[in-house]
N, CA, C and O atoms as CSV, one atom per row, in Angstrom:
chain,resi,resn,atom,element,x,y,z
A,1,UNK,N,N,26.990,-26.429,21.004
A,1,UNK,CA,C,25.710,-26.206,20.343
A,1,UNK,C,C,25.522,-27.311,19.299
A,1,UNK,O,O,26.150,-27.387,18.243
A,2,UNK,N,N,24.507,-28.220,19.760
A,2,UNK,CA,C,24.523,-28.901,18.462
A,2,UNK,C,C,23.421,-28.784,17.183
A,2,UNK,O,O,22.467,-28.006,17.199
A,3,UNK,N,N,23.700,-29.601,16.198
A,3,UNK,CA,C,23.159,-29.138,14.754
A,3,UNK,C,C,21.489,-28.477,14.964
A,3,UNK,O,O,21.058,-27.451,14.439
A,4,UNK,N,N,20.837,-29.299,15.777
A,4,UNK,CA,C,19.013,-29.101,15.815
A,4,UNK,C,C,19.299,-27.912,16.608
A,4,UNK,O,O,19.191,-27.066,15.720
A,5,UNK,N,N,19.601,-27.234,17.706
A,5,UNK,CA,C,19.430,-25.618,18.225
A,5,UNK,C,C,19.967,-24.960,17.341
A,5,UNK,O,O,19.226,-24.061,16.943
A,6,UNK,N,N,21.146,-25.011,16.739
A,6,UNK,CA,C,21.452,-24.173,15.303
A,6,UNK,C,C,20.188,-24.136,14.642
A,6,UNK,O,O,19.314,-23.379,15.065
A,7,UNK,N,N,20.021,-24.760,13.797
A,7,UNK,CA,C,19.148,-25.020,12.775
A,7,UNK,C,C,17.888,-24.202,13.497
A,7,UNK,O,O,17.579,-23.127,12.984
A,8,UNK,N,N,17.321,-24.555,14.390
A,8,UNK,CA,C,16.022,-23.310,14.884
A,8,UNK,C,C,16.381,-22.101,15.109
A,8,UNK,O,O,15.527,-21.219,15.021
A,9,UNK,N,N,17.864,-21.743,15.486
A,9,UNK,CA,C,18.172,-19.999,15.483
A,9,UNK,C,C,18.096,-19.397,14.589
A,9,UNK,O,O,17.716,-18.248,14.361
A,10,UNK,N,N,18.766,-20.797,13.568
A,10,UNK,CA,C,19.037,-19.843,12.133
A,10,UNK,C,C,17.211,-19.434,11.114
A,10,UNK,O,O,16.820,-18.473,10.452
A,11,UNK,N,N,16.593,-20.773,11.523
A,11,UNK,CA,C,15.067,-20.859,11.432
A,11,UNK,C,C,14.644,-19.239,11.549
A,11,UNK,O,O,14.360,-18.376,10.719
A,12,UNK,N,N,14.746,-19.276,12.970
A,12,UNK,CA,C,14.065,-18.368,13.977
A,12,UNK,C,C,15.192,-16.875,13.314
A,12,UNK,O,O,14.266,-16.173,12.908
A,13,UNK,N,N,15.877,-16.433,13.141
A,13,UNK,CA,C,16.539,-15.595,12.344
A,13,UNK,C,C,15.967,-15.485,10.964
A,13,UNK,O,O,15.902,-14.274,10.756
A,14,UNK,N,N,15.500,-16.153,9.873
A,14,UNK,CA,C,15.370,-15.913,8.815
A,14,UNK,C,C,14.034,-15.809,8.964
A,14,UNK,O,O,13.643,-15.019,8.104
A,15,UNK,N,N,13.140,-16.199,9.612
A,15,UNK,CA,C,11.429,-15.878,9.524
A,15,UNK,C,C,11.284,-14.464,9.901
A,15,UNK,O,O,10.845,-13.682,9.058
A,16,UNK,N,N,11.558,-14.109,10.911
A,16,UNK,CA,C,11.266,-12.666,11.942
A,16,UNK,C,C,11.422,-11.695,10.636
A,16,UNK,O,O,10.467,-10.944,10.436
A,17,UNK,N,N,12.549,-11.627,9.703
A,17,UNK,CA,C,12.379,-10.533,8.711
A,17,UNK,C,C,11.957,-10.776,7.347
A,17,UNK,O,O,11.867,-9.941,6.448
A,18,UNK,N,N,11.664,-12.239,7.287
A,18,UNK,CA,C,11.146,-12.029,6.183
A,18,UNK,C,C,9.500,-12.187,6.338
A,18,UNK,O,O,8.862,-12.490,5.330
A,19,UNK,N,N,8.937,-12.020,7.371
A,19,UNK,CA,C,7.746,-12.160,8.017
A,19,UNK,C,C,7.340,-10.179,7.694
A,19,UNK,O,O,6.505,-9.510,7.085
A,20,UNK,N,N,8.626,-9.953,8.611
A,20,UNK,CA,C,8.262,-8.300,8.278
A,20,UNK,C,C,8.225,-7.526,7.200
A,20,UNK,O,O,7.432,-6.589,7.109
A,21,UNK,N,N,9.263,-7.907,6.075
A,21,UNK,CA,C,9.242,-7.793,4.486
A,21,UNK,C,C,8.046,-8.191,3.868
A,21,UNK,O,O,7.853,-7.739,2.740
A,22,UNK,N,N,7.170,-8.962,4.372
A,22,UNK,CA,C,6.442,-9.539,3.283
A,22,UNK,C,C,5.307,-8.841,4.131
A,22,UNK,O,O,4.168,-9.248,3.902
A,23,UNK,N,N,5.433,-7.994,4.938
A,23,UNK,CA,C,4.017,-7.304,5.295
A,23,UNK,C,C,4.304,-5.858,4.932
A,23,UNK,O,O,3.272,-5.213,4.745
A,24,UNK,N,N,5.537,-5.117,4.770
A,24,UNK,CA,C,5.470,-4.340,4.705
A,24,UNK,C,C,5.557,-4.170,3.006
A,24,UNK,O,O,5.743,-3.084,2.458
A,25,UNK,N,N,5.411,-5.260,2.401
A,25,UNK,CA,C,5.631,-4.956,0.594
A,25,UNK,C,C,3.806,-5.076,1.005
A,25,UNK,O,O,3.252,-4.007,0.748
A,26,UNK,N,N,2.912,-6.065,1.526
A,26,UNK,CA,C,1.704,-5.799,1.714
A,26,UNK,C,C,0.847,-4.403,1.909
A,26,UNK,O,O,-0.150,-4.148,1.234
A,27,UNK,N,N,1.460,-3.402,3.089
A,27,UNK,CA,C,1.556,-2.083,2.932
A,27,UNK,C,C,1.896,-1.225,1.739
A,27,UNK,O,O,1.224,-0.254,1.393
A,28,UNK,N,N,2.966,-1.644,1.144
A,28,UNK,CA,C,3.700,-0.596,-0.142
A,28,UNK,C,C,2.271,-1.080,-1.333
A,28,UNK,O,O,1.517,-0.215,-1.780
A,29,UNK,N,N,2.116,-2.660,-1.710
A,29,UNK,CA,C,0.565,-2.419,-2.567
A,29,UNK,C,C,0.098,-2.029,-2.609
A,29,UNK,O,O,-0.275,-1.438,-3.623
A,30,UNK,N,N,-0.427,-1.965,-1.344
A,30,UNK,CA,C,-2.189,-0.903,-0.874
A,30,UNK,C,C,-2.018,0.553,-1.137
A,30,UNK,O,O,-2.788,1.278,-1.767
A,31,UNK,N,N,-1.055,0.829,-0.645
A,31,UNK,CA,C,-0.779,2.500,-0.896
A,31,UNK,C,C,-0.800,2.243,-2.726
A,31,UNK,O,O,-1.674,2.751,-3.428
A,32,UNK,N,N,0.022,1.606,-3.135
A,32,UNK,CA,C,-0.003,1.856,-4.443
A,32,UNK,C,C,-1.003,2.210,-5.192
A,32,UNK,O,O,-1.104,3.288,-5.777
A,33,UNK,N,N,-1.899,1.176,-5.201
A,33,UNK,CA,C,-3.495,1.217,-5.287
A,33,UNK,C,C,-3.897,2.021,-5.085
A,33,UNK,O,O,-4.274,2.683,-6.053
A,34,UNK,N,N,-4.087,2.485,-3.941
A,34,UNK,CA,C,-4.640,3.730,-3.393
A,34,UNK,C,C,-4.769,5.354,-4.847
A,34,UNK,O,O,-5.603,6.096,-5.364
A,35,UNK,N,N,-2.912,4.980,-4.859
A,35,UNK,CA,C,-2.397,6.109,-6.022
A,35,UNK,C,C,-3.127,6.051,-6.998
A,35,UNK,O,O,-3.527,7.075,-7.551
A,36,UNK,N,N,-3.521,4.545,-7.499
A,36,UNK,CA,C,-3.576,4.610,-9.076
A,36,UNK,C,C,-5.070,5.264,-8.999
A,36,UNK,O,O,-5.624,5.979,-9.834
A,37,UNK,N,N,-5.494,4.850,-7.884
A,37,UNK,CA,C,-7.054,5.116,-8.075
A,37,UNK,C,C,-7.354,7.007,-8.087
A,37,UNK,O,O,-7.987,7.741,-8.846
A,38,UNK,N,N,-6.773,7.176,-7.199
A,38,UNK,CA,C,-6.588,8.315,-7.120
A,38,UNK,C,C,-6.170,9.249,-8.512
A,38,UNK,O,O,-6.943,10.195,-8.664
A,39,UNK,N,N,-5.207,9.162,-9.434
A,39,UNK,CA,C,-5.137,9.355,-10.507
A,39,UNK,C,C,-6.054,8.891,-11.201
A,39,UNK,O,O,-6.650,9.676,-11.939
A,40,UNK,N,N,-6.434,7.514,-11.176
A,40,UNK,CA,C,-7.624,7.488,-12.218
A,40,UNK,C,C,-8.819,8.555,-12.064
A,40,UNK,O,O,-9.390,8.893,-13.100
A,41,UNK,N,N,-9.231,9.101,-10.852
A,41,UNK,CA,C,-10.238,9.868,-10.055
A,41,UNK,C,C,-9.724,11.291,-10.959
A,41,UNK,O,O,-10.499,11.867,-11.722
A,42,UNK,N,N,-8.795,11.583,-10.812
A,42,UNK,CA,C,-8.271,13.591,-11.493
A,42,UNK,C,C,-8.529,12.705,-12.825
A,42,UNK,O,O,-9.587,13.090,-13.324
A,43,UNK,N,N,-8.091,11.917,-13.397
A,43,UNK,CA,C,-8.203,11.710,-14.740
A,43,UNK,C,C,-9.474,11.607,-15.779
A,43,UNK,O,O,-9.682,12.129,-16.874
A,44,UNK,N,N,-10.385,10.524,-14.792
A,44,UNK,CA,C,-11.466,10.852,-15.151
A,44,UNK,C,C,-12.339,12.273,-15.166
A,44,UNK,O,O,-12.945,12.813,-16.092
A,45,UNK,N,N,-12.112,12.784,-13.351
A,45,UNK,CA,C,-12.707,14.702,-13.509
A,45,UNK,C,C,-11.869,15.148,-14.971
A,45,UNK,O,O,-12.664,15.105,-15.909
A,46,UNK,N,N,-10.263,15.628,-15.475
A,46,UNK,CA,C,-10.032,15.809,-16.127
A,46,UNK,C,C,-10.572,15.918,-17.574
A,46,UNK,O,O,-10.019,16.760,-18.281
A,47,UNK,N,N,-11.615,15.157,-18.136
A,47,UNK,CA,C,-11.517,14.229,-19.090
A,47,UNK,C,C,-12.007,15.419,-19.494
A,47,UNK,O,O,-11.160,16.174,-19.972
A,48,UNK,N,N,-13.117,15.818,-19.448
A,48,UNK,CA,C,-14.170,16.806,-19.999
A,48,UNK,C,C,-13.756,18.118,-19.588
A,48,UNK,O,O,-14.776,18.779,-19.391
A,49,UNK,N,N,-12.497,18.943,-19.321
A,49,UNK,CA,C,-12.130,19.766,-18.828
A,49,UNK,C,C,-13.045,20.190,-17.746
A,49,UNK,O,O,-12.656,21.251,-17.257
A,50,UNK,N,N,-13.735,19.897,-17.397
A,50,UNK,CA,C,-14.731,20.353,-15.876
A,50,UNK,C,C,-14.812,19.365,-15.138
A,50,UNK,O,O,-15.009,18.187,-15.436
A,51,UNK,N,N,-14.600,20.021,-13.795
A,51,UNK,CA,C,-14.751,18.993,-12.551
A,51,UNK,C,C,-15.872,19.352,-11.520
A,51,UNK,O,O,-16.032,20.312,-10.766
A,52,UNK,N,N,-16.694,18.041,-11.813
A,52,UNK,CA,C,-17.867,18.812,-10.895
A,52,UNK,C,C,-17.931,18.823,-9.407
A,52,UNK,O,O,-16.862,18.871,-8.799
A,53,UNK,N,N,-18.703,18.797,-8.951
A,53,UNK,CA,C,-19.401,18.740,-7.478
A,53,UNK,C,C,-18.730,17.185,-6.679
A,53,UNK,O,O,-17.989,16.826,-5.764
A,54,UNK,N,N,-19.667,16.604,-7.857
A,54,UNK,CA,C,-19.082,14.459,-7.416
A,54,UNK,C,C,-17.967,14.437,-7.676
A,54,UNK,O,O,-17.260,13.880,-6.837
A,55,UNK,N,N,-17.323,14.966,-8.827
A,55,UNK,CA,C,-15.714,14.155,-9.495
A,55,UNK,C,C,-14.829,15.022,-7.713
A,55,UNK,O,O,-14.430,14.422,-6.715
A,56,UNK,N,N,-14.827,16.000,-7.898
A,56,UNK,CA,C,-14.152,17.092,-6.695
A,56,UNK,C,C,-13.952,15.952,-5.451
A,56,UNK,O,O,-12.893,15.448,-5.078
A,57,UNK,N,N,-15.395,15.702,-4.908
A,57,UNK,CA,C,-15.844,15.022,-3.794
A,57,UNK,C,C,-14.991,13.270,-3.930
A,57,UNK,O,O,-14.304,12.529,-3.226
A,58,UNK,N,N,-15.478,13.291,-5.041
A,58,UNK,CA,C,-13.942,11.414,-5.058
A,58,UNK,C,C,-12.770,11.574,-4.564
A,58,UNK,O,O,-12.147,11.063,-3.633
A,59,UNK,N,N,-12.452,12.811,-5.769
A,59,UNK,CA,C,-10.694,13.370,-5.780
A,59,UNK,C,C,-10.301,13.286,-4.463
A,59,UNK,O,O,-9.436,12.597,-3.923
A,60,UNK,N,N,-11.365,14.402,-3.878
A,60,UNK,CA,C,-10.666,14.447,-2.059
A,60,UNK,C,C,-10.954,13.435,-1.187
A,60,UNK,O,O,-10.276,13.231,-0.179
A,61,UNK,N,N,-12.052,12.688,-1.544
A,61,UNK,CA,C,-11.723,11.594,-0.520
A,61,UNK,C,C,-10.684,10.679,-0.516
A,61,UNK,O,O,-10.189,10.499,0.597
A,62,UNK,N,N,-10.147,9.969,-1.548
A,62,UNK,CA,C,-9.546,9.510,-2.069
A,62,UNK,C,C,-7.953,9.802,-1.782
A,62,UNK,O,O,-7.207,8.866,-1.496
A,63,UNK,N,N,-7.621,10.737,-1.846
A,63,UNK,CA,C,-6.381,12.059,-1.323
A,63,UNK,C,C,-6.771,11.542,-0.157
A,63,UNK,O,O,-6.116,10.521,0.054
A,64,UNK,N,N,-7.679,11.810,0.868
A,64,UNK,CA,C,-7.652,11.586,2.236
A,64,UNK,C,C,-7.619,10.207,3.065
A,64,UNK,O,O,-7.355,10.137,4.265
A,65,UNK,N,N,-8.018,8.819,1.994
A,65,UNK,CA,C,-7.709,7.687,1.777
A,65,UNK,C,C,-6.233,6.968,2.251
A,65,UNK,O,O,-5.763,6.013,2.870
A,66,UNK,N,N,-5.762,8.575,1.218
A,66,UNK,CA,C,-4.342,7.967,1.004
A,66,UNK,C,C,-3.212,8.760,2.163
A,66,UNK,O,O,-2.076,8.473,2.538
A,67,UNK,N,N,-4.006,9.693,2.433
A,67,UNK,CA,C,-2.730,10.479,3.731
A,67,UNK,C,C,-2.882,9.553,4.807
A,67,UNK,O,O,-1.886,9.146,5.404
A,68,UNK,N,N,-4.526,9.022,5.242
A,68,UNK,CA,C,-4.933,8.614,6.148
A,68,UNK,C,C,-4.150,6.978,6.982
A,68,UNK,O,O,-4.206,6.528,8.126
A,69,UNK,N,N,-3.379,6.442,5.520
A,69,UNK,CA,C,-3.183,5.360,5.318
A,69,UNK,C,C,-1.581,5.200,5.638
A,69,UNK,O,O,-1.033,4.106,5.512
């Protein structure tokens, strides 16, 4: 085996997972996001101790955003 087919296995070995790492930390963001917003959503209904009709209607979409995802 000489040095240049090495060198592309080892290539071809180190891309494939860090190709997949760097999409699946892409995934772990979005969900994150998802969360904060979602808390910001109860936090804001929260604020005024009453949650109306609209704040309710965010909350759960938002929740469903995030199962969906």
């Amino acid at each position: 085996m000489d040095i240049q087919t090495l060198h592309i296995a080892v290539t071809a070995v180190v891309t494939v997972p860090a190709f997949l790492l760097g999409n699946r930390w892409q995934q772990a963001k979005t969900q994150l996001s998802e969360i904060r917003q979602l808390v910001d959503a109860v936090d804001d209904a929260l604020y005024d101790d009453e949650v109306s009709e609209d704040e309710f209607r965010t909350i759960f979409q938002r929740l469903m955003d995030l199962v969906q995802s």
